[in-house]
N, C-alpha and C positions, 0 to 999 in steps of 0.2 A: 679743785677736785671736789668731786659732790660725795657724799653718803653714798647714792645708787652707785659709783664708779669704784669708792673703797673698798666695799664688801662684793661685789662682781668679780673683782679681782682677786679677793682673798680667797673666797668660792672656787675660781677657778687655778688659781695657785695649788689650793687640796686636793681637786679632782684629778692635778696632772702628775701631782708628785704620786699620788695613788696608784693615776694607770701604769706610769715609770717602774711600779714595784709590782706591775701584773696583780693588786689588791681588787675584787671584787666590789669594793666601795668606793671604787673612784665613781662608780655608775650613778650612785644616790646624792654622791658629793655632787656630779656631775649635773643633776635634776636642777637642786637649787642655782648651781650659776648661771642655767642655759633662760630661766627667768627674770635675772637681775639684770643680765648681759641684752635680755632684749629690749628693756626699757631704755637702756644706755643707747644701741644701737639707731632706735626711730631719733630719740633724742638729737645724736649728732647724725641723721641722713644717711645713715651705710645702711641702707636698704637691704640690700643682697644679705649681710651680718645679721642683719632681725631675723629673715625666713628662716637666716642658716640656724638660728634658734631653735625654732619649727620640730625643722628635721631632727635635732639633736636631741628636744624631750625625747622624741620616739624611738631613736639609738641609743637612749641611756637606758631606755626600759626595755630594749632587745635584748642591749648588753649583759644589763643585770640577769635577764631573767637568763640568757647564754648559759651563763657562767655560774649561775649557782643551778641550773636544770643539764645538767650531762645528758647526752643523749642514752637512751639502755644501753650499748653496747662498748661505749667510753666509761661505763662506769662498772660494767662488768671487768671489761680488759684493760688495767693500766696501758698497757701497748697502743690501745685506742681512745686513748683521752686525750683532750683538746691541749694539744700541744705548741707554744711557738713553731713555727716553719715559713723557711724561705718561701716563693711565689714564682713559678716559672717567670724566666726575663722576657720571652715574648708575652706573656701576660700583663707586664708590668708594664713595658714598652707601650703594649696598646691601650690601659688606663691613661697613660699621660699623657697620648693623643687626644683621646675622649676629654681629658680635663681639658686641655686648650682650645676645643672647638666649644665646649658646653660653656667656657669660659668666656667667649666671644659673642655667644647666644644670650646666655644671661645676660652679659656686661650692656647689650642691646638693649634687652626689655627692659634692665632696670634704668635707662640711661633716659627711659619715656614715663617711665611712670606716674609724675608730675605732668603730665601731658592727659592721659587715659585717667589717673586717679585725684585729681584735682583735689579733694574732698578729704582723702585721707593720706595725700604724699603732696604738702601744699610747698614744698620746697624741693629742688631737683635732685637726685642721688650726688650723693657726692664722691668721685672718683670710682664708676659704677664698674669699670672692667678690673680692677685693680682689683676691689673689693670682690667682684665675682669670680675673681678667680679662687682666692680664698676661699668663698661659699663652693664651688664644682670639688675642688681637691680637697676641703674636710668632710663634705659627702664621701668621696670615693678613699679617703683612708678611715673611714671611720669605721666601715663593712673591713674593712682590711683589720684594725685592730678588734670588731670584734669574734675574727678566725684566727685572731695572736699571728699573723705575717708580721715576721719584722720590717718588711718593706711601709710599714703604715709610718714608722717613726720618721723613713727617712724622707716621706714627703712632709712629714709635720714640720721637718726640720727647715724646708724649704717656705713651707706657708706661713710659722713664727717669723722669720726674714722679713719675710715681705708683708706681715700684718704690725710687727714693730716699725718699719718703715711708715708705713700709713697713717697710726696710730698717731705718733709722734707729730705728721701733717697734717692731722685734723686737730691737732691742739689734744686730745686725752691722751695727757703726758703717761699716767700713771699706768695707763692700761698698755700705751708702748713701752712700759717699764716690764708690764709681768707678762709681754712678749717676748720682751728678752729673756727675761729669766726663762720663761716658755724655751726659747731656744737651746738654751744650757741643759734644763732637763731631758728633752728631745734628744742630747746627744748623749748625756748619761743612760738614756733609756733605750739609742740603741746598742750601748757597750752590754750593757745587761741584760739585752735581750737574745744578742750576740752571743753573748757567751752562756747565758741558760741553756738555747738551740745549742750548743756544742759538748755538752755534757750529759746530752742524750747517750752522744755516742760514747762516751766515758763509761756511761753505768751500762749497756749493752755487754 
């Protein structure tokens, strides 16, 4: 286990326990792992994992900036402040389509990219569909958690699964260690998120 993989992981161990508790500072937490995480990434060939880096500076600093800028009218009217809420199920239904074809799309072009980028991808991706599907559905829950849908946890929950699995077969043991843990928070975070959303209607 290298330096870059120990502190990646701790990085990103803070940033999840944070979002778990709906804390505005998972975003900044969030900054530093998505840097350390991509060095790790080129390192062992998960291609699709680095871009998904990319994406993630730019959602930590949407997020932040989300969440501490209310819109005027959410900050006038409690009643309309950014509140946890479910997601219509035809809604959700047709993201997870989208994630399985984008998943197949990527999974492609990463699966060449040693082919086209000789120069800067001088070794083949490694388990390119696998890993993009990971990349497609942390894209598409990550706009979900930052409009507080609970439904954002319960694809996380499904993407830690399957990125501890990976993890673990690419040899960075540590980092399928704090997928797992990843997984346990995920489902702590959607009991708590669960149950924040239902206490709406309590104080009503």
């Amino acid at each position: 286990m290298s330096y870059l993989e120990f502190f990646a992981v701790i990085t990103g161990i803070i940033a999840v326990i944070l979002s778990a508790k709906a804390s505005i500072w998972s975003w900044p937490a969030g900054i530093v792992n998505v840097f350390l995480s991509a060095f790790l990434y080129y390192q062992t060939q998960l291609y699709p994992d680095m871009f998904l880096m990319i994406f993630f500076f730019i959602t930590n600093i949407m997020g932040w900036w989300r969440w501490k800028n209310p819109k005027p009218e959410e900050e006038e009217d409690k009643n309309k402040e950014l509140k946890i809420s479910f997601m219509p199920l035809r809604q959700f239904l047709i993201l997870l389509v989208a994630g399985i074809v984008g998943t197949i799309l990527i999974g492609t072009l990463a699966s060449q990219l040693h082919n086209w980028l000789p120069l800067l991808f001088n070794l083949p991706s490694a388990y390119p569909f696998v890993d993009s599907f990971i990349f497609v559905m942390s894209v598409i829950t990550t706009f979900l958690m930052i409009e507080k849908r609970v439904e954002c946890w319960i694809i996380w929950l499904i993407i830690d699964i399957v990125a501890t699995y990976l993890y673990f077969l690419k040899g960075i043991k540590f980092m399928g260690v704090e997928y797992f843990v990843f997984t346990i928070i995920a489902g702590f975070a959607l009991w708590n998120w669960v149950k924040e959303y239902k206490s709406y209607s309590k104080a009503n």
